[in-house]
N, C-alpha and C positions, 0 to 999 in steps of 0.2 A: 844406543837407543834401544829402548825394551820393543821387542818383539809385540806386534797384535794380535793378539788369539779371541777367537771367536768360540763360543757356545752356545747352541741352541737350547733351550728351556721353553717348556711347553706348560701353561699355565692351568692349574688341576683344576679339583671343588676346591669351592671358598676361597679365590684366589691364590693358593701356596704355590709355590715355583718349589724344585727340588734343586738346590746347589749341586755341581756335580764336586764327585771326589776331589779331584785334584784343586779346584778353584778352594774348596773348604782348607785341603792343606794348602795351599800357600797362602789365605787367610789366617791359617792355622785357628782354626773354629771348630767346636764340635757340636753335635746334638745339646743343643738346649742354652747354648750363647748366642748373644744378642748381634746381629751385625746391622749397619745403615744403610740404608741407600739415599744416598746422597742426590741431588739435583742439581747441575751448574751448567753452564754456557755450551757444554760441550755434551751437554745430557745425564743419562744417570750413571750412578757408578756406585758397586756392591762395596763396603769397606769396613771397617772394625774402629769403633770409637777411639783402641789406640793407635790405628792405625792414622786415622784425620788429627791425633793430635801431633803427633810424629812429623805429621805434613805439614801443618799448620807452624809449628814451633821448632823447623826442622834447624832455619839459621840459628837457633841459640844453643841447639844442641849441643855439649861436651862430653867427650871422653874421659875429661878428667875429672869432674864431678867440681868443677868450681864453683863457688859462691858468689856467682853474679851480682845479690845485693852486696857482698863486701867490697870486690871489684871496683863498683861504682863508686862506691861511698870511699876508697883509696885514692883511687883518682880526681874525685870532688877534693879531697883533702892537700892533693899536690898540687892542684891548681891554686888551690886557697894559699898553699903557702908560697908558691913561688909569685903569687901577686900579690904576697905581705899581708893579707888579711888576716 
């Protein structure tokens, strides 16, 4: 279970919040990239576009870089012939 850490940020001119160091590196973000802030159920949450898609698409993830449209399309094909079509 990931640990909860907490940061204080204190909101400047023109609404800018200052990320602190560490939170940037483990976003691994630098001056002048774009991060989200997300909104959901559980409130907001600072994060990296590839970070939400990482999250988002995490079940279909592979390490072995398989071709999931072929995958499917093989398997559609074993079906087809083991019921003669």
């Amino acid at each position: 279970m990931t640990q909860v850490q907490y940061y204080n940020l204190k909101i400047q001119a023109q609404g800018r919040l200052v990320v602190p160091t560490a939170v940037r590196a483990d976003l691994q973000v630098q001056e002048g990239d774009e991060v989200l802030l997300v909104k959901d159920a559980h409130g907001y949450h600072l994060t990296t576009r590839q970070a939400l898609i990482e999250a988002a698409t995490g079940s279909l993830a592979r390490d072995d870089q398989r071709d999931l449209t072929q995958d499917l399309l093989d398997d559609r094909a074993q079906d087809a012939a083991e019921k003669g079509w």
